[in-house]
Phi, psi and omega in degrees: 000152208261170179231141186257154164323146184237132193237122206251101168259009179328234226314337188266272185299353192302296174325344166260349206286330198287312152345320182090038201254139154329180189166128188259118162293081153005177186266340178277355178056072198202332176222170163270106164281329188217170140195172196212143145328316181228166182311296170339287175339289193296328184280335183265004173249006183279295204299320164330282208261024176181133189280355157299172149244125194259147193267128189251150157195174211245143186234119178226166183301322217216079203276009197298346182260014185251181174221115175292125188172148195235000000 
């Protein structure tokens, strides 16, 4: 079984978090490219500034409530 990296995005989303705002990730997940209100929003302003594919999430104060799963 492959183990996946474990990545401390705290500090990076935290400045958006309060907002509830979407946020586009770089592919190395080390910067913000974008963000939106809504998910659309962040995809359409991700591909405006960067030619990456970009990894999206919701930056929110409290992840204790999502659930996670593949």
């Amino acid at each position: 079984m492959t183990k996946i990296k474990e990545i401390d995005l705290t500090n990076l989303i935290r400045p958006y978090a309060k907002e509830n705002l979407w946020i586009a990730l770089n592919t190395a997940q080390d910067k913000v490219i974008a963000t939106g209100k809504t998910f659309q929003e962040a995809i359409d302003n991700a591909k405006k500034n960067s030619n990456e594919k970009p990894v999206l999430m919701q930056a929110v104060q409290d992840y204790s409530t999502y659930i996670l799963g593949y």
